[in-house]
C-alpha positions as a printed NumPy array, in Angstrom:
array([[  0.   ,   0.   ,   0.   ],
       [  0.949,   3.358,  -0.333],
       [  2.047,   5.338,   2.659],
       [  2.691,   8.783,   0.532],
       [  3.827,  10.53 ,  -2.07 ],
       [  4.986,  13.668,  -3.728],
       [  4.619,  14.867,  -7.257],
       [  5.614,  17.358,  -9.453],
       [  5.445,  18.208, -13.413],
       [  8.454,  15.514, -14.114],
       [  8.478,  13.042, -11.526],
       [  6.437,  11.321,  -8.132],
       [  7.955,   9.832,  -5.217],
       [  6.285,   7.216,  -3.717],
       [  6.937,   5.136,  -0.415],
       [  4.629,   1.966,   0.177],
       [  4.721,   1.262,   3.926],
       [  6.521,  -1.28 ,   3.931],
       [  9.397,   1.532,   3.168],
       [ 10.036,   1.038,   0.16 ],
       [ 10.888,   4.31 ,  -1.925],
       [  9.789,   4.675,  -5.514],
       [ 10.832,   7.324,  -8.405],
       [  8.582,   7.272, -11.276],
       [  8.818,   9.834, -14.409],
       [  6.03 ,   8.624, -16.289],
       [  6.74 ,  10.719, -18.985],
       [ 10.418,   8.873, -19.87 ],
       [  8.499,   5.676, -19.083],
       [ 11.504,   4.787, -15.835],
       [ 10.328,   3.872, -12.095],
       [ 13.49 ,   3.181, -10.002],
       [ 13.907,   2.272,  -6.523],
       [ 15.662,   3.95 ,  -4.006],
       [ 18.438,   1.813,  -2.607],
       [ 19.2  ,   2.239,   1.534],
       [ 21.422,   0.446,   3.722],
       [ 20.517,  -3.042,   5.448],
       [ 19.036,  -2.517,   9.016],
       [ 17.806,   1.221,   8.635],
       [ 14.393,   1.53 ,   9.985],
       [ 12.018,   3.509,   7.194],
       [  8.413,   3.758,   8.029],
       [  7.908,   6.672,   5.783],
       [  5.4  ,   8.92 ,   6.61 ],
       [  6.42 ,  12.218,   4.254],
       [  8.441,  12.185,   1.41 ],
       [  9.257,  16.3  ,  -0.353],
       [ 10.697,  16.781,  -3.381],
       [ 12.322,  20.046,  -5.282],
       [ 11.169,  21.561,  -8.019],
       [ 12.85 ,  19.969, -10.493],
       [ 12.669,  16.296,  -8.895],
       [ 17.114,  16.087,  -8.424],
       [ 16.158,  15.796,  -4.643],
       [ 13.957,  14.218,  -2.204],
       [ 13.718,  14.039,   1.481],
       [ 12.191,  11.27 ,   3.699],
       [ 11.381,  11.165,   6.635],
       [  9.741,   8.307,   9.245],
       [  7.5  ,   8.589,  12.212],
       [ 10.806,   7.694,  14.5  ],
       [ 12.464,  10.503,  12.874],
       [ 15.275,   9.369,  10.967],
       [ 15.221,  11.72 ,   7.868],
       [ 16.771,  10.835,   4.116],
       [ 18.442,  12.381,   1.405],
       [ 18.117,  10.936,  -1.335],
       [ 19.655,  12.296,  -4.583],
       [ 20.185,  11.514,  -8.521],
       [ 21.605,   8.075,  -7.542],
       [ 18.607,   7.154,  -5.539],
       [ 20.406,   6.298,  -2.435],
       [ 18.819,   7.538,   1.067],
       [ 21.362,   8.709,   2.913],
       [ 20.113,   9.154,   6.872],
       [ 20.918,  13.011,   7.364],
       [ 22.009,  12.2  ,  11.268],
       [ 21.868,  16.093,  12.232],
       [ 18.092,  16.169,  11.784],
       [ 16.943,  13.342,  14.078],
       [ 14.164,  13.04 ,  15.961],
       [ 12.859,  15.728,  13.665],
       [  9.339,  14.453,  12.095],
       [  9.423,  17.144,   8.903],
       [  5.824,  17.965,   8.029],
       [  6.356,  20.649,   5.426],
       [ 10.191,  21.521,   3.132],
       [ 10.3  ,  24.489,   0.685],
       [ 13.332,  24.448,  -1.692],
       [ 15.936,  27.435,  -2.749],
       [ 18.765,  27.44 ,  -5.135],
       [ 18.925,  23.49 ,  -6.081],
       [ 20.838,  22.373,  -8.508],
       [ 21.435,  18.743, -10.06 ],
       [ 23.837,  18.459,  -7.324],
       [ 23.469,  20.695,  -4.491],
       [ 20.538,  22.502,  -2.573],
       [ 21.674,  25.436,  -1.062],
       [ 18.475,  26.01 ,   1.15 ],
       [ 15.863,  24.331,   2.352],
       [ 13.701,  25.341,   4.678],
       [ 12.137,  22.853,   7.175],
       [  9.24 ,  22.798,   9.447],
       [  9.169,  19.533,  11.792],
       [  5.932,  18.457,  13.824],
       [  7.259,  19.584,  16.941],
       [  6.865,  23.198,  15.535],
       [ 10.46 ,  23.885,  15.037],
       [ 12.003,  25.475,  11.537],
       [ 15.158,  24.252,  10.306],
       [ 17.814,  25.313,   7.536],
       [ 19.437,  22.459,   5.644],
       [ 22.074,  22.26 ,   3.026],
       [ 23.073,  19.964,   1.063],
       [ 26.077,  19.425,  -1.708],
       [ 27.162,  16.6  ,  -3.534],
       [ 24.635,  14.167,  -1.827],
       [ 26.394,  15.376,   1.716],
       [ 24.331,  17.101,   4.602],
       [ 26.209,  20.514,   4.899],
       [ 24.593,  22.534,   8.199],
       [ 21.319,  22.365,   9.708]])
């Protein structure tokens, strides 16, 4: 079943909840899946994309949260746990960076993450 997804004009995410991750771009006819490491936990419950579809972020109801870029492996951003982000809004992203994101978590708090070349720069 499906536990959530994002779309936008090129591409939808989509996590079953079993937490699996899916990238589909139905218009080049290609669904991939998103490859994490054995053992991490991933009961998705939000998954936010940028404009373009280069990046996506999940995050489970624990609050591990994942990056997960053009080489569709989630990489557990370890400065944003227990965040549980309900909302992302993206700024300056490019095929391999984005320079701003702006975060809002359950708990109410905003956050400012950066990322470049698949690696979680400050939060």
């Amino acid at each position: 079943r499906i536990a959530c997804a994002s779309l936008n004009r090129d591409s939808i995410w989509i996590a079953s909840d079993r937490g699996d991750l899916w990238r589909w771009k139905p218009g080049a006819g290609e669904i991939a899946s998103v490859e994490f490491r054995k053992g991490e936990k991933r009961d998705i419950v939000n998954v936010f994309q940028d404009q373009a579809g280069y990046h996506c972020l999940a995050t489970s109801s624990a609050g591990d949260n994942f990056y997960i870029g053009q080489k569709l492996k989630g990489t557990l951003l370890t400065r944003m746990k227990p965040q549980v982000l309900e909302a992302a809004a993206w700024n300056q992203c490019t095929e391999t960076s984005a320079k701003e994101v702006l975060l809002g978590s359950a708990s109410g708090n905003l956050l400012l993450l950066s990322i470049d070349g698949g690696k979680e720069k400050a939060v």
